[in-house]
C-alpha positions in Angstrom: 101.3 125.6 83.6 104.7 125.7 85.9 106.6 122.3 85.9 108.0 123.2 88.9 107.6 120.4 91.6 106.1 122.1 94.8 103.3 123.6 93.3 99.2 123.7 93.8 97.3 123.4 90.7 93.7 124.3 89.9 91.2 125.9 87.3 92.8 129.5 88.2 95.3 128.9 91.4 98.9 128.4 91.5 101.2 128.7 94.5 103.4 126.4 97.1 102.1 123.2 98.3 105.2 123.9 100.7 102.2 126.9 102.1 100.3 126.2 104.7 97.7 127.8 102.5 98.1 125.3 99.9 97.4 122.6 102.4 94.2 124.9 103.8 92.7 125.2 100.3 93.1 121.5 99.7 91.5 120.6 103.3 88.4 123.2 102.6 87.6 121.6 99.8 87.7 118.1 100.8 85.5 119.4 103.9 83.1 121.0 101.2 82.7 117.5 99.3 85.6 118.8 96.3 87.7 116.4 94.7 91.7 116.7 94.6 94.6 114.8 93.2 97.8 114.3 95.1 100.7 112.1 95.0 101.7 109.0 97.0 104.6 107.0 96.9 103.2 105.0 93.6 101.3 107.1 91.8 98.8 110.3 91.9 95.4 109.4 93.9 92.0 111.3 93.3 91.1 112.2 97.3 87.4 113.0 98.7 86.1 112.5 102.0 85.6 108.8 102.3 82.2 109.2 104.0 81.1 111.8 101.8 78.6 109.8 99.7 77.8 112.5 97.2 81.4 113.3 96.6 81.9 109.5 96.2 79.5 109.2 93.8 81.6 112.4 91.6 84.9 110.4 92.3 83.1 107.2 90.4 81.6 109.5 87.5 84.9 111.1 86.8 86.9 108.3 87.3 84.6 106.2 84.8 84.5 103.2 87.9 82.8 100.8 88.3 80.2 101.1 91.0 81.6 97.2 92.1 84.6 98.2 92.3 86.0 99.7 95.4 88.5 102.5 96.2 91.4 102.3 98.5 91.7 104.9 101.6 94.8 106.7 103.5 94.8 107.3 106.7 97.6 109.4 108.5 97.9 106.8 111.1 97.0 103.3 112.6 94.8 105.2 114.8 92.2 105.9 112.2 91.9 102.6 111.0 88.8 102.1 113.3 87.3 104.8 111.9 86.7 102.6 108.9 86.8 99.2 110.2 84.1 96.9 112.0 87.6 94.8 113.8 91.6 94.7 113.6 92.8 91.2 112.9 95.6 90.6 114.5 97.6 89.3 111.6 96.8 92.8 109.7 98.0 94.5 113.3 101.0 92.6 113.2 101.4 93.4 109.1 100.9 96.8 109.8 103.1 97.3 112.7 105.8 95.9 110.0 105.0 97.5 107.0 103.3 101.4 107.8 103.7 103.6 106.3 104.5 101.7 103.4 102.9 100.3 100.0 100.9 97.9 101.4 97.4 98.4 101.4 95.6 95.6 103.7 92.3 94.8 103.5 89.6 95.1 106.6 86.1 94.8 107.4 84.1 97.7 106.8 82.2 99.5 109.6 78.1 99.0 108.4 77.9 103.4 108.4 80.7 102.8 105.4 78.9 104.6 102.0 78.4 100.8 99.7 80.4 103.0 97.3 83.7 103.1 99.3 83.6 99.6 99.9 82.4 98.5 96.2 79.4 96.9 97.5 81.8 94.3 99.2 81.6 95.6 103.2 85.5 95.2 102.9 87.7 98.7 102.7 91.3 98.5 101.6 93.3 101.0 104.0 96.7 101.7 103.9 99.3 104.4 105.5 101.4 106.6 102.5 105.1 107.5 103.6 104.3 110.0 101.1 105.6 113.3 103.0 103.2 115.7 101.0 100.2 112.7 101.1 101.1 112.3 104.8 101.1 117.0 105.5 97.7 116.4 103.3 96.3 113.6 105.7 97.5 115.5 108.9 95.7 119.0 107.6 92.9 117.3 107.1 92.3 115.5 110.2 91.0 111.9 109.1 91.4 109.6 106.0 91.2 110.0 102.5 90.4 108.3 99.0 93.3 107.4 96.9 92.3 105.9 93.6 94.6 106.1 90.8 94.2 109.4 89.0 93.0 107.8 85.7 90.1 107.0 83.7 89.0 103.5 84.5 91.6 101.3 81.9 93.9 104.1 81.1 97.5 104.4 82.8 97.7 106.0 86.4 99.1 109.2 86.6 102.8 110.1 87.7 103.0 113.9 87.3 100.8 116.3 88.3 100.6 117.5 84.4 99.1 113.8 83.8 96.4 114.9 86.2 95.6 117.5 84.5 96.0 116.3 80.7 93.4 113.5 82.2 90.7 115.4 83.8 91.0 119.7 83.2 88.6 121.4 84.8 86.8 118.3 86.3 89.2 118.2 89.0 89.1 120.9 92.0 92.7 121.0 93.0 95.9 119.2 92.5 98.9 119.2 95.0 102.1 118.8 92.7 104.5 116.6 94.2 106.8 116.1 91.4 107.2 112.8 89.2 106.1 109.7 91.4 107.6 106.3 90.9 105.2 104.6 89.0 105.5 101.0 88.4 104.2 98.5 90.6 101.2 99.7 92.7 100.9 99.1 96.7 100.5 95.5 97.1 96.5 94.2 98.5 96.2 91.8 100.9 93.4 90.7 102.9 92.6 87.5 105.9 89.8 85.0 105.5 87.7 84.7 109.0 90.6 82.1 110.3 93.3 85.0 110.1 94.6 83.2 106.8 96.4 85.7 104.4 95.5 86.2 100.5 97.0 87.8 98.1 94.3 89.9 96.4 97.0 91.7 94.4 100.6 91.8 93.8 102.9 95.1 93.6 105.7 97.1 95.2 105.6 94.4 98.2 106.6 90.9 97.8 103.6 88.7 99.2 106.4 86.2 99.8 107.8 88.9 102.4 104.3 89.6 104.1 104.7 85.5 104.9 107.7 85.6 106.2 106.9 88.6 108.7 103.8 86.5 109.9 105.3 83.0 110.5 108.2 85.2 111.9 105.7 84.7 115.2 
């Protein structure tokens, strides 16, 4: 395999993700129900087409999930959040005015169409916007949003390299975009708003929670 950053990965294909073509193959197969790997600015995500309920279901089988547990989604911009949600809170409006594209993924309820898989049975999907510039080409090409799951095995360590992909799941996988090494460390930090607009912090990471306060009471 080439280490070289830049590069499309799959069973037998190797060429530029800086090629429109790369982009195309990656977008035909999400339209055909595949399953890719990408990176985002934490880790690499496993991406299908979030109402795709059959490639769901793959994305849970390979991942070893959880059917409970749900998977976050990208969306290339605010305007695709209705796509998946039922309503906009304000609060979350006025968090993701602030904070997209960024690691913070904020938690919504779920339009009723929503597969239960997506949402983990919950009828809550956690959405956030990647300043990832190869996650963000990836989202644009395609047209609407995307799953981003961790590219692991359910327990194991997320992925930060393309080759981790790989090493993880071979020939399971359709297609990975190499974006290089990703930072790792802290994932995108979850938050979500009780029926009174009052923040929780479902789970910490790259974003304070104490900092996602302060931009609220900011008025």
């Amino acid at each position: 395999m080439d280490n070289r950053t830049g590069l499309l990965i799959s069973r037998a294909l190797l060429c530029s993700a800086s090629d429109p073509a790369a982009l195309d193959q990656a977008t035909h197969l999400l339209d055909q129900g595949g399953l890719i790997a990408f990176p985002t600015e934490t880790y690499y995500g496993l991406g299908v087409d979030p109402f795709n309920a059959e490639a769901l279901e793959r994305l849970f089988a390979m991942k070893q999930r959880q059917p409970d547990k749900a998977v976050l989604v990208l969306v290339a911009e605010q305007a695709q959040v209705v796509q998946l949600a039922a309503e906009v809170p304000a609060v979350l409006q006025k968090l993701m005015n602030h904070f997209w594209p960024g690691p913070l993924t904020l938690v919504f309820p779920g339009r009723t169409s929503l597969p239960a898989l997506l949402t983990g049975g919950t009828g809550n999907i956690g959405i956030r916007h990647s300043p990832h510039p190869l996650a963000s080409r990836l989202l644009h090409s395609f047209g609407g949003p995307i799953t981003a799951t961790s590219a692991n095995r359910s327990g194991a360590p997320p992925a930060t390299t393309a080759a981790e992909v790989l090493d993880s799941f071979g020939a399971e996988i359709d297609l990975i975009l190499d974006g290089g090494t990703t930072p790792g460390g802290a994932g995108s930090t979850l938050v979500g708003c009780d029926q009174d607009e009052q923040l929780c912090c479902l789970r910490e990471g790259v974003v304070a929670f104490g900092d996602v306060l302060r931009v609220v009471l900011k008025g």
